[in-house]
One Martini backbone bead per residue (centre of mass of N, CA, C, O) as a GRO file, in nm:
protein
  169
    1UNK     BB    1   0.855   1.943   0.803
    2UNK     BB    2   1.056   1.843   1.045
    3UNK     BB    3   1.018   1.505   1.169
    4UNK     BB    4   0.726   1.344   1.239
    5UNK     BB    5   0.635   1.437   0.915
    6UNK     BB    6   0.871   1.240   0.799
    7UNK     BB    7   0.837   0.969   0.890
    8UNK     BB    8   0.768   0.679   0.925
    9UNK     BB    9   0.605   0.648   1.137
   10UNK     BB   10   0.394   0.849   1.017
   11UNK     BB   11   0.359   0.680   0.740
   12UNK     BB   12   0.293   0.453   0.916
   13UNK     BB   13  -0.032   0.594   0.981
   14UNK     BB   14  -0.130   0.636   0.726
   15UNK     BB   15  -0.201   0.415   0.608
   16UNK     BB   16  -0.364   0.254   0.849
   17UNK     BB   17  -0.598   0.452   0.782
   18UNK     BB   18  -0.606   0.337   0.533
   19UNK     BB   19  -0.752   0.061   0.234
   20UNK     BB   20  -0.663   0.202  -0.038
   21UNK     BB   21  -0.503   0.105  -0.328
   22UNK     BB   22  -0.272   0.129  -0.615
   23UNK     BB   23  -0.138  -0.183  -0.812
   24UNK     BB   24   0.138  -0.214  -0.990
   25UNK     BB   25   0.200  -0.477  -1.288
   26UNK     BB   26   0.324  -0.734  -1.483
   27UNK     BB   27   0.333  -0.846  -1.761
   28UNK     BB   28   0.465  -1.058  -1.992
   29UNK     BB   29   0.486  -0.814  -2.212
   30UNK     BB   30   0.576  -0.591  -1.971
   31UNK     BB   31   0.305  -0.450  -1.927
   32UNK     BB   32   0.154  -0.219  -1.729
   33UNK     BB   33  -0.106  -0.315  -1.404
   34UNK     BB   34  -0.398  -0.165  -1.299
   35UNK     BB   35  -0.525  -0.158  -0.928
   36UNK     BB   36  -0.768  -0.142  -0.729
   37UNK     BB   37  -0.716  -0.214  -0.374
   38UNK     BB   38  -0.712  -0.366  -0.082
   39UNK     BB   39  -0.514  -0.292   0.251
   40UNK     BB   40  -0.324  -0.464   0.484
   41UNK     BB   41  -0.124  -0.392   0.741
   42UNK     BB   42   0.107  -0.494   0.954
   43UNK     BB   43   0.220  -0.562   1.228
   44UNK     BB   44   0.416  -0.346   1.421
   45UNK     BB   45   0.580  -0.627   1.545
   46UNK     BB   46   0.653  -0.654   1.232
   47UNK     BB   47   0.718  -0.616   0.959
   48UNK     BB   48   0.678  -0.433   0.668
   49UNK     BB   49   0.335  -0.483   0.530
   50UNK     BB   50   0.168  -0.565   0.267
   51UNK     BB   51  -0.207  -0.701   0.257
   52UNK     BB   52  -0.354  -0.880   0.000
   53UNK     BB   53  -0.712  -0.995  -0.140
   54UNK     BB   54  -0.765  -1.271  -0.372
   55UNK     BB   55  -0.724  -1.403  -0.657
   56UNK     BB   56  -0.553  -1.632  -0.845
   57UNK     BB   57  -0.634  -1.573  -1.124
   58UNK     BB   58  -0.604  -1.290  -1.151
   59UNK     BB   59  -0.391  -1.080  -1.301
   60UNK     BB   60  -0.225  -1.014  -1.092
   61UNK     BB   61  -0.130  -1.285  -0.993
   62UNK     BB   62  -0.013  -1.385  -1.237
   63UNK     BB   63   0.188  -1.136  -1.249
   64UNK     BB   64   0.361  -1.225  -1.004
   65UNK     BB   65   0.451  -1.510  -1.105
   66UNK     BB   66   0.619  -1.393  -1.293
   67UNK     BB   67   0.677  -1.069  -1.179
   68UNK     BB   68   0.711  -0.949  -0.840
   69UNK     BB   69   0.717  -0.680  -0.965
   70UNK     BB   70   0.588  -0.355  -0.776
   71UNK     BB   71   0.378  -0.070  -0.749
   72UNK     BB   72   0.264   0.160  -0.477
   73UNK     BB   73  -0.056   0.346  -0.397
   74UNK     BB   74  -0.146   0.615  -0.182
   75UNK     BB   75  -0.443   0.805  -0.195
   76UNK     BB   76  -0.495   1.197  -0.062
   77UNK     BB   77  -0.793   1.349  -0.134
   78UNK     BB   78  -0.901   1.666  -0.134
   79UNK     BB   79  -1.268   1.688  -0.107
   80UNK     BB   80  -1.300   2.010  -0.002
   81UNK     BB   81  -1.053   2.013  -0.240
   82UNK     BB   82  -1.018   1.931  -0.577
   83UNK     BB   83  -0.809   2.171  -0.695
   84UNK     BB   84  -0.621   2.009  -0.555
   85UNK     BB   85  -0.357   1.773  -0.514
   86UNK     BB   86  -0.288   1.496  -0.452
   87UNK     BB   87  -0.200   1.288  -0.199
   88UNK     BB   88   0.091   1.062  -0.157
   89UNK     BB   89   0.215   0.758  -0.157
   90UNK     BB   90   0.486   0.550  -0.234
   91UNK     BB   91   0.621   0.203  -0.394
   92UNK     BB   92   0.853  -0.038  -0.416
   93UNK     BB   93   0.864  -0.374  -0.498
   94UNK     BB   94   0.756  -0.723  -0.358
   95UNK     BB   95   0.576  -1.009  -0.438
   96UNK     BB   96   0.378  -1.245  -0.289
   97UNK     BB   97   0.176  -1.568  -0.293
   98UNK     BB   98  -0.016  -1.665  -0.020
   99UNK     BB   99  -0.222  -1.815   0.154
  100UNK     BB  100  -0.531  -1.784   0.357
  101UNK     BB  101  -0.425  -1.873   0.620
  102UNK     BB  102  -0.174  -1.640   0.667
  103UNK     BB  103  -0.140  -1.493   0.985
  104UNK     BB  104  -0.067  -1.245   0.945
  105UNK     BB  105  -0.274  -1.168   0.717
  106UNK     BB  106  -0.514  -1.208   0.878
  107UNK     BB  107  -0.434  -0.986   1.113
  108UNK     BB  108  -0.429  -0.760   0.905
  109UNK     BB  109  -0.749  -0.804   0.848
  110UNK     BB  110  -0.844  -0.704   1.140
  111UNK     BB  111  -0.831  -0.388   1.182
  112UNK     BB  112  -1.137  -0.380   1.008
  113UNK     BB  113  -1.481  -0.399   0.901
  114UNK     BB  114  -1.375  -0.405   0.582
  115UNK     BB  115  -1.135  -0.606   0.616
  116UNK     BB  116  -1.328  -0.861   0.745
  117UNK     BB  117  -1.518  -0.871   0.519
  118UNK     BB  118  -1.308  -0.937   0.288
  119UNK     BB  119  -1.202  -1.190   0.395
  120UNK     BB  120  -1.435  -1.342   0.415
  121UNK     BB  121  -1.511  -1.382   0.142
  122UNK     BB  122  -1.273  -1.493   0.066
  123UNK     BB  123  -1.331  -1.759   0.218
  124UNK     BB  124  -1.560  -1.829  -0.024
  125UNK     BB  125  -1.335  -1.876  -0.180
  126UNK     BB  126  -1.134  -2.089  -0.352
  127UNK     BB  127  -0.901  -1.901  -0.497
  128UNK     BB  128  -0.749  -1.764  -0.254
  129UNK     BB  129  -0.473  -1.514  -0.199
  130UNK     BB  130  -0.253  -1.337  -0.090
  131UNK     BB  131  -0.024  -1.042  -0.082
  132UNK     BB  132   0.244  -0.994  -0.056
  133UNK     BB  133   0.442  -0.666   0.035
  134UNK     BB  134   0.793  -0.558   0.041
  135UNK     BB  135   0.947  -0.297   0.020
  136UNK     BB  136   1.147  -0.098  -0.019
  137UNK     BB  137   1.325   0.166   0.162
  138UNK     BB  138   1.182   0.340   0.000
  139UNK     BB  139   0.937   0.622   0.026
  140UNK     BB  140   0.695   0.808  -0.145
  141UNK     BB  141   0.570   1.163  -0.102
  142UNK     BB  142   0.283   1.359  -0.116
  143UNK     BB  143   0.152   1.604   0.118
  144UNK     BB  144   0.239   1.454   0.372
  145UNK     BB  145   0.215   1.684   0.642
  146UNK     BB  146   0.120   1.895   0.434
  147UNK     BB  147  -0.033   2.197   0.398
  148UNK     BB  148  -0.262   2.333   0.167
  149UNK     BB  149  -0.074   2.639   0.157
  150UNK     BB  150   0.204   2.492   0.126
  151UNK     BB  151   0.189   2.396  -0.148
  152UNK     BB  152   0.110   2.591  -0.280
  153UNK     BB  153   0.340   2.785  -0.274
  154UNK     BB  154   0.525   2.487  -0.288
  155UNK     BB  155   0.501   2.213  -0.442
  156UNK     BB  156   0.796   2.092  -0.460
  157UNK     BB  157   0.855   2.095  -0.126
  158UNK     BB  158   0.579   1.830  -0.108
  159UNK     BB  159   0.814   1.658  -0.142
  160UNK     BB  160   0.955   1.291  -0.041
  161UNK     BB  161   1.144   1.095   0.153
  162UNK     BB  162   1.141   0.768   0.329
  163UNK     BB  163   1.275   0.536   0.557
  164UNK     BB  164   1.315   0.185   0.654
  165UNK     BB  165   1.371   0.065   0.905
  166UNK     BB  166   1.610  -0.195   0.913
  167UNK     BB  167   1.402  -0.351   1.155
  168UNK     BB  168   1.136  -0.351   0.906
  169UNK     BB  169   1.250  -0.513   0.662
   0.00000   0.00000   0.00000
């Protein structure tokens, strides 16, 4: 599937579609720390970024302030067919932690009721902080707009990998 299922374009879009994904953050001893977390894209019309909210305290926080590397995966199990292996988008990037006030961040936490919600709660919060997600250029793909019958015929082709056009990074 060459073109538009292979595209940035297209994988935001699958993105925006979902908002939970897991991040993995390094801690000081070096060793990496997994954690499931609610996530909104930044607007279109802005930078390609993740934003997170969370509280200052909480150990990916900590883990950021020493180590800005992370690598996020957003996974798309197929919930009717659970023998299949899901498909996931995946990327590395840098985070840094800004306050809970900050505009963009709360633009893109405004764009679902689920997100809304949880933004809310965070206001709620003493030491509430986004994440701001940066990702590198490259983005791994798996099975994403990739049919289930071709999958199974041939999984490593399967995989592919996406560039985020230099005027969104």
């Amino acid at each position: 599937m060459a073109g538009e299922g292979r595209s940035f374009a297209f994988i935001e879009a699958q993105l925006r579609k979902k908002d939970f994904g897991v991040l993995s953050t390094i801690n000081r001893r070096g060793s990496l720390q997994t954690t499931g977390i609610l996530y909104a894209v930044s607007p279109p019309s802005a930078a390609f970024r993740l934003y997170l909210i969370t509280d200052r305290s909480y150990v990916k926080s900590r883990n950021i302030s020493h180590n800005p590397e992370v690598s996020f995966l957003v996974p798309y199990p197929h919930h009717l067919l659970p023998f299949v292996p899901a498909s996931c988008i995946s990327f590395s990037g840098t985070a840094e932690l800004l306050p809970p006030d900050d505009p963009e961040g709360r633009e893109a936490f405004m764009a679902t009721r689920m997100l809304k919600m949880n933004l809310n709660e965070a206001d709620s919060m003493e030491d509430a902080v986004f994440i701001k997600i940066r990702p590198r250029r490259s983005m791994h793909c798996y099975g994403i707009g990739i049919g289930v019958m071709a999958i199974a015929r041939n999984s490593a082709e399967a995989g592919y990998s996406v560039q985020i056009p230099s005027e969104r990074l």
